[in-house]
C-alpha positions as CSV (number, residue, x, y, z in Angstrom):
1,X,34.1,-35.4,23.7
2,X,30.4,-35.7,22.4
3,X,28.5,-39.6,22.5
4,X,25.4,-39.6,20.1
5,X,23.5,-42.9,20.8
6,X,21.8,-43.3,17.8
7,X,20.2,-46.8,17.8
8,X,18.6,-49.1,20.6
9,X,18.0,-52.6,20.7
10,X,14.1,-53.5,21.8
11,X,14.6,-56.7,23.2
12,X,17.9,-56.4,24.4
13,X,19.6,-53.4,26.3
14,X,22.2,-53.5,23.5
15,X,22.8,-50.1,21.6
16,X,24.9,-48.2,18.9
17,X,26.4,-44.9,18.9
18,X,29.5,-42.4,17.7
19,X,31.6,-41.1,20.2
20,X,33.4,-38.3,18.7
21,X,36.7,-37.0,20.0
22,X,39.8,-34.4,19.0
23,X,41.3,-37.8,16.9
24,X,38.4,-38.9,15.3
25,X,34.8,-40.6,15.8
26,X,34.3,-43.7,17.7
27,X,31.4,-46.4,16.2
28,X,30.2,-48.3,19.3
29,X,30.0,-50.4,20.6
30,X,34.0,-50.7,20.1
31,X,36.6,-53.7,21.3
32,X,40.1,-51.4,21.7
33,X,43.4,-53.0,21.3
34,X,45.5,-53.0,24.5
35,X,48.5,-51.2,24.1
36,X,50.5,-50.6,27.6
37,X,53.6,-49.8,26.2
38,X,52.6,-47.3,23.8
39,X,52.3,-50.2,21.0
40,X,49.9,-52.8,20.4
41,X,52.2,-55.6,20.8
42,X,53.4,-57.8,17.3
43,X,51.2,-55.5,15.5
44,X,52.1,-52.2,13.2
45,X,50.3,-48.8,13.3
46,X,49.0,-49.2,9.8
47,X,48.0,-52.4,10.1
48,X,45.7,-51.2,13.0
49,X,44.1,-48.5,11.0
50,X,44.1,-49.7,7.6
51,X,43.6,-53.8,8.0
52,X,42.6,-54.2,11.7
53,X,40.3,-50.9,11.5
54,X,40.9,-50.4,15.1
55,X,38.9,-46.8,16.1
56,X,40.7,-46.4,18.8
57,X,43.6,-48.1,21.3
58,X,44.7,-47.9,25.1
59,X,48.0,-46.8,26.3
60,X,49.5,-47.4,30.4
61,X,49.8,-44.7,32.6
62,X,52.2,-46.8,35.1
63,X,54.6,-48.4,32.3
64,X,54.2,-44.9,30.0
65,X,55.6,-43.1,32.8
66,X,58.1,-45.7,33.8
67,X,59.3,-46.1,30.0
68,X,60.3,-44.1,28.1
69,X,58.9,-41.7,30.8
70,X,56.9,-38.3,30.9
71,X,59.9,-35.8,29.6
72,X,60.5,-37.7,26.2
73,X,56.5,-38.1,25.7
74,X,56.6,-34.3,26.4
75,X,59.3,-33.8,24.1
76,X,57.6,-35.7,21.4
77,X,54.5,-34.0,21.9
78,X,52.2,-36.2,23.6
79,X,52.0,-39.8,22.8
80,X,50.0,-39.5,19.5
81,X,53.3,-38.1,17.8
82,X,55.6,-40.1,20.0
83,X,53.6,-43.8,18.4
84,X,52.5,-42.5,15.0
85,X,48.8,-43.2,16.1
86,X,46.9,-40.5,15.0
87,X,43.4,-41.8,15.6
88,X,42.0,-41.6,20.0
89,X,44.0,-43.2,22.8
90,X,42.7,-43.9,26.1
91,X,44.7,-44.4,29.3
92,X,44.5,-46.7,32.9
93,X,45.1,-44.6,35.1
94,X,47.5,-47.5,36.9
95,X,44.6,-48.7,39.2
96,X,44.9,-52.1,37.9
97,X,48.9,-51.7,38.8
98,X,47.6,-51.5,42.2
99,X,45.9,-54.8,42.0
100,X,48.3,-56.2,39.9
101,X,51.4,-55.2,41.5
102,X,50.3,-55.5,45.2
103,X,53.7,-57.2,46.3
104,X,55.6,-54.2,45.4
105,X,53.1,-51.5,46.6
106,X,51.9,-50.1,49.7
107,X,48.9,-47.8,50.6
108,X,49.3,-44.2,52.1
109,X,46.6,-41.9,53.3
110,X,46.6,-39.7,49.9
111,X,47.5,-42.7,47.5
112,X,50.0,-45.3,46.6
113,X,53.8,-45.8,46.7
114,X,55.1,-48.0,43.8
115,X,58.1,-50.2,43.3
116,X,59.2,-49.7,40.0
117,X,59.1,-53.5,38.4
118,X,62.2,-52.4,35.8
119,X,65.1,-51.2,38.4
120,X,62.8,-51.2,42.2
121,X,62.7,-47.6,42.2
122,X,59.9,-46.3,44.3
123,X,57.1,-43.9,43.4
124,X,53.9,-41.9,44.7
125,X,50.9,-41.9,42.7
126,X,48.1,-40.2,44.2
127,X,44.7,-38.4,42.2
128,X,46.6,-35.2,41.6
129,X,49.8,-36.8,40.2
130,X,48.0,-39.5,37.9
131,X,45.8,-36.4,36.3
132,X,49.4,-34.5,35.5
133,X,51.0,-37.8,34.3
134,X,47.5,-38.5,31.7
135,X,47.8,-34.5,30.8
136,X,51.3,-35.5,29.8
137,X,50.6,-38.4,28.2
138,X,47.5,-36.8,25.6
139,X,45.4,-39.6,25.8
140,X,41.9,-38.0,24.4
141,X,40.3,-40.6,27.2
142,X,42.1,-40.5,30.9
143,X,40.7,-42.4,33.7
144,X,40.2,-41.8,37.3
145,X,42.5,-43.2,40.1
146,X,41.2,-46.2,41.3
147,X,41.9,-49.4,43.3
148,X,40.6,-52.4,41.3
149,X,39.7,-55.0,44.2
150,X,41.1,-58.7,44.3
151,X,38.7,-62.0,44.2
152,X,37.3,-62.9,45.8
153,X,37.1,-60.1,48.1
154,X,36.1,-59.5,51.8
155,X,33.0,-57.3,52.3
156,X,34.6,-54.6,54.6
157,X,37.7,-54.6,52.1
158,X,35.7,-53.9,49.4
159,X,33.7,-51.2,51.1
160,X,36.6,-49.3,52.1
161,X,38.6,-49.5,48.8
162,X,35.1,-48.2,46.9
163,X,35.2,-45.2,49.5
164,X,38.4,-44.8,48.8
165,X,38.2,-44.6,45.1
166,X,35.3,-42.2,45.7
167,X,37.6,-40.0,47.4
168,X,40.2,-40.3,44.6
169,X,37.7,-39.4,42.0
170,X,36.6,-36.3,43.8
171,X,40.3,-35.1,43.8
172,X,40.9,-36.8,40.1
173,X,37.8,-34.4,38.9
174,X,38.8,-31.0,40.9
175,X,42.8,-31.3,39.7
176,X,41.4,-32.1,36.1
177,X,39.3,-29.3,35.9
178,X,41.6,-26.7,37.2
179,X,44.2,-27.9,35.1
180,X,44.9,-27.6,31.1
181,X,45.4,-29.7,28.2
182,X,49.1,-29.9,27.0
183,X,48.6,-30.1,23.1
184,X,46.0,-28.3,22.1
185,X,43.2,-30.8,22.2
186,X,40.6,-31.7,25.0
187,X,40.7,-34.2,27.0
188,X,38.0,-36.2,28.9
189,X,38.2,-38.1,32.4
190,X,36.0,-41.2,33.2
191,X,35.0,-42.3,36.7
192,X,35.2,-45.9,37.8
193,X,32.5,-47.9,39.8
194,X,33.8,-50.2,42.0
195,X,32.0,-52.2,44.7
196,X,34.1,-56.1,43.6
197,X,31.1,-58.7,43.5
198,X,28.6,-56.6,46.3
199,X,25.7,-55.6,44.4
200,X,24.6,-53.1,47.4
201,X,28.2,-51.8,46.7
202,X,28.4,-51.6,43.4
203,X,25.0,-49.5,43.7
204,X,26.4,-46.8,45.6
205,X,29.6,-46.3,43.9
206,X,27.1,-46.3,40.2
207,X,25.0,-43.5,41.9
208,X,28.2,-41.8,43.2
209,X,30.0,-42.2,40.1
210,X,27.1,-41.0,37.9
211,X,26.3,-37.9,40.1
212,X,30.0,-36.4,39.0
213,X,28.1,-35.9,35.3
214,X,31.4,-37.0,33.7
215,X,31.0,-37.6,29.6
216,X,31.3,-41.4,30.5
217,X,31.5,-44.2,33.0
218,X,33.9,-47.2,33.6
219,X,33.3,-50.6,35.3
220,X,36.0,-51.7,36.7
221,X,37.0,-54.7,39.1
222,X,35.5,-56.9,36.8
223,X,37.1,-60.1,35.0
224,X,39.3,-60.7,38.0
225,X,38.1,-64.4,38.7
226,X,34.8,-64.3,39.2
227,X,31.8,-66.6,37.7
228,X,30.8,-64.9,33.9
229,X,27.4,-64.8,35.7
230,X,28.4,-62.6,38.4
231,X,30.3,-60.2,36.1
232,X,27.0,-60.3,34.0
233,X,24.9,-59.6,36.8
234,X,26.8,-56.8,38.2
235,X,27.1,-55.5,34.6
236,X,23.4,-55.1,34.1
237,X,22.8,-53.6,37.5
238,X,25.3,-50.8,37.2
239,X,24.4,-50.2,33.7
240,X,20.6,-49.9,34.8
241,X,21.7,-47.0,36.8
242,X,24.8,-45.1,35.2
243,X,23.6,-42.2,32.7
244,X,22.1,-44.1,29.5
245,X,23.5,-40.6,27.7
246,X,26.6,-41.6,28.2
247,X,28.7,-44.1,27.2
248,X,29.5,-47.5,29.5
249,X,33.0,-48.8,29.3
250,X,33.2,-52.4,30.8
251,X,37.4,-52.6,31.6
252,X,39.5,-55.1,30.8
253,X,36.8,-57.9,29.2
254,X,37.1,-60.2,27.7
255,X,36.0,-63.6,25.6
256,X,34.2,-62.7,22.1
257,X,31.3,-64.3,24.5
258,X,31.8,-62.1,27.4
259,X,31.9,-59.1,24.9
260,X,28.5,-60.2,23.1
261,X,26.8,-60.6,26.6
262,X,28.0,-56.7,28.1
263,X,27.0,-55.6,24.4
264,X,23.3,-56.9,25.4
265,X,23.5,-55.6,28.9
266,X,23.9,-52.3,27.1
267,X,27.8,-51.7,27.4
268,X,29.7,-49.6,24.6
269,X,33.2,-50.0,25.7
270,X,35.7,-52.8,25.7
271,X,39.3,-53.5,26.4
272,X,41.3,-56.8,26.6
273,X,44.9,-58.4,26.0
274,X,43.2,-61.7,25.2
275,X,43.5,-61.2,21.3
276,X,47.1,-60.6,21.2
277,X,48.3,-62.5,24.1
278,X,46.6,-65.7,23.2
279,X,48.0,-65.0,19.5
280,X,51.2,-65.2,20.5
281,X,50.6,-68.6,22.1
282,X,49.2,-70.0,19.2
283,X,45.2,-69.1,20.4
284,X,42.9,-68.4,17.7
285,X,39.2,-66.9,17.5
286,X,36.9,-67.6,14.4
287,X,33.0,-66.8,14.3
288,X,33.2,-71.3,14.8
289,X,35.4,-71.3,17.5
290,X,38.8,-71.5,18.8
291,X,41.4,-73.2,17.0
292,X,44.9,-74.2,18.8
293,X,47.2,-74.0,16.1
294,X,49.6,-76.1,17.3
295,X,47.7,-79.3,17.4
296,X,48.6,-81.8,14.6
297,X,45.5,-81.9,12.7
298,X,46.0,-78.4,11.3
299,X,49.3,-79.9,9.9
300,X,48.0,-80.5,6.4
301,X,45.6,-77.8,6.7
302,X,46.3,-75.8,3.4
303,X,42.9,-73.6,3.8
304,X,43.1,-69.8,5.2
305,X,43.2,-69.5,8.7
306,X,39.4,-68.7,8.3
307,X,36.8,-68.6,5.6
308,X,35.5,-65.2,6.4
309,X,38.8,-63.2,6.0
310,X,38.7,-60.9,8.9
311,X,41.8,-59.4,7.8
312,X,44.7,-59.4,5.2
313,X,46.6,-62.1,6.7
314,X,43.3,-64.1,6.4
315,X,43.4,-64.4,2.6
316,X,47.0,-65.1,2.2
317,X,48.3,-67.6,5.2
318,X,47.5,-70.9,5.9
319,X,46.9,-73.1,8.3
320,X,49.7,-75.4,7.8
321,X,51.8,-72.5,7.0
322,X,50.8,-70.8,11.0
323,X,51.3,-74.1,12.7
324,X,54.7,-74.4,11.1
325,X,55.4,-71.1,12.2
326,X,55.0,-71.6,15.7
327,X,56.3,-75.2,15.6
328,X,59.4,-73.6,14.5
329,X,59.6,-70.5,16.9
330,X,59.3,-67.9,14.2
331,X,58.6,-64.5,15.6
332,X,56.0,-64.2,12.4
333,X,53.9,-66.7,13.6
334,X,52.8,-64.5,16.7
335,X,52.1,-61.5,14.7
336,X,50.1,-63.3,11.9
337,X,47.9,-64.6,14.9
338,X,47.7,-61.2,16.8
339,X,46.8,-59.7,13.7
340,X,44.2,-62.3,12.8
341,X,42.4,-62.4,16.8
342,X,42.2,-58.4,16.8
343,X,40.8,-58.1,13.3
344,X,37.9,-60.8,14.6
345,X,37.6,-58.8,17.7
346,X,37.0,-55.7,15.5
347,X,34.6,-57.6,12.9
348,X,32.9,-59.2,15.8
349,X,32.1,-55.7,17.7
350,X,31.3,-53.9,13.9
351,X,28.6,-57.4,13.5
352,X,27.2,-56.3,16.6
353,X,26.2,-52.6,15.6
354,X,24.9,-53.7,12.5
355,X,22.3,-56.4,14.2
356,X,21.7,-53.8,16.2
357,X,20.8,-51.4,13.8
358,X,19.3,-53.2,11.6
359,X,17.2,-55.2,14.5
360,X,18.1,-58.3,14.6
361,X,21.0,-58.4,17.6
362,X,19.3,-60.5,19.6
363,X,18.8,-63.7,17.8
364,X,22.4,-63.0,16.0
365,X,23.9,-62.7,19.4
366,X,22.6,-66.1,20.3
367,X,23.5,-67.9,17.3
368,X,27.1,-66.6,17.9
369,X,27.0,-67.4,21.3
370,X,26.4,-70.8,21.1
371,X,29.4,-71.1,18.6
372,X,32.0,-69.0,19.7
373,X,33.1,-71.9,23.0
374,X,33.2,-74.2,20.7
375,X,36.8,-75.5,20.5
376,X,37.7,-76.6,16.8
């Protein structure tokens, strides 16, 4: 993987760049579709590439492995072939299983034992095992074991989880670099900073995490329940110290806000489910707001879903035609939504670059901002 950053914001720490990988180049910064499964869910692969214009999208490295499981992905060929995805994938490494999962997992001294959530099977990951699972998996991205801390957290908890993800990564790096790529393409691992809402934490584990000299960085343990201002100020202080060669990948965030304000605080990176799981219940985002599409008023609506057509399904449906949709529990009616929230995600990010290029992020972020909350 090679990151070129090839424009910088002067009053803002927001930048642009191209990440460029075995599957093709990356434009950041970049909002990538959540897929755990191996599918973005409600949503086709050509409609990602070709309407969407997704760059690139995430795959599981806990449900991948549980289903369909490492000898068919194998057998396929990695998970490019096995989804029909030929542009880059990235994969968790399951450390958010181990936050989100803690009533059927337990801690041991070299990693984690799982209870399977589909038949309560029990398995081990540790750093060793989750590198071999993300060498069979192909993601072009794979990310470093790590323990993504609960909120709000206690101050000795979250120091020794941070050590202990520090420890992970050393073993995560050494098992990754004596081991080889499956499918005839490189891959690239990304550390994690931890630390929960402890900025003297969340110092060390940037300067530990940076000293590695990986090709990029993660934030994680962010988005968890925390005050936006607290994930904002942990944001810029890690991302005043991690490599600015690099690229900054702020996991699992967020609001079209949220993403504006990391985008300022110079993050290139983001994930979230928010687009697709607040499209199948009925959420929408516009550049004006969010629209419940179940509320009466849009029963007469006969305008598109919005005026700037982030997507095909913006020109030809209907707000009356949506509402009745979901009023009527038609399984059409989430995946015209889905579709609509991730092709905004994806204009909002590729809006972003171009302010930045062309230099006028910051008083376009602003303007957003203020409109983007409002609730239409």
């Amino acid at each position: 993987m090679k990151f070129t950053l090839t424009n910088q914001d002067t009053q803002t720490s927001a930048r642009a760049g191209l990440i460029e990988t075995a599957h093709g180049n990356i434009e950041t910064p970049i909002f990538m579709p959540v897929g755990t499964a191996g599918t973005v869910k409600a949503i086709h692969q050509k409609d990602l590439e070709q309407d969407i214009k997704a760059q690139i999208i995430l795959g599981n490295t806990y449900h991948l492995y549980l289903r369909p499981g490492l000898d068919v992905l194998q057998e396929a060929g990695g998970l490019h072939k096995f989804n029909a995805w030929h542009k880059p994938i990235l994969t968790d490494s399951g450390g958010y299983q181990v936050y989100s999962l803690k009533t059927i997992r337990k801690f041991k001294n070299d990693g984690v034992v799982f209870q399977s959530h589909i038949d309560g099977s029990k398995h081990t990951f540790t750093a060793e095992i989750v590198m071999d699972i993300q060498r069979k998996i192909g993601a072009d991205i794979i990310m470093a074991f790590d323990e993504c801390t609960h909120y709000p957290c206690e101050y000795k908890y979250a120091a020794d989880s941070m050590k202990m993800t520090h420890d992970w990564l050393a073993r995560c790096c050494k098992r990754f670099d004596e081991t080889e790529a499956l499918y005839g393409y490189e891959q690239t691992l990304f550390p994690i900073v931890q630390g929960s809402t402890f900025k003297d934490l969340r110092r060390i584990s940037a300067e530990t995490i940076a000293s590695h000299g990986r090709d990029g960085n993660a934030i994680g343990g962010l988005s968890v329940g925390e005050p936006a201002e607290q994930m904002y100020e942990i944001t810029e202080l890690v991302c005043s110290i991690l490599p600015k060669d690099k690229p900054r990948y702020l996991m699992g965030v967020g609001t079209p806000t949220n993403i504006l304000e990391g985008i300022a605080l110079g993050v290139d990176m983001f994930d979230c489910v928010m687009p697709t799981r607040n499209g199948r219940n009925g959420w929408l985002f516009t550049k004006n707001g969010r629209i419940n599409i179940h509320n009466e008023k849009w029963k007469h609506d006969f305008s598109p879903i919005d005026e700037e057509a982030y997507s095909y399904v913006d020109v030809h449906y209907s707000k009356a035609y949506l509402r009745h949709l979901f009023i009527s529990n038609e399984m059409l009616g989430a995946m015209i939504a889905s579709q609509h929230n991730l092709a905004f995600y994806l204009w909002l990010v590729k809006e972003a670059r171009k302010h930045i290029v062309d230099g006028s992020f910051a008083s376009w972020k602003k303007e957003m901002v203020g409109r983007l909350d409002n609730r239409l």
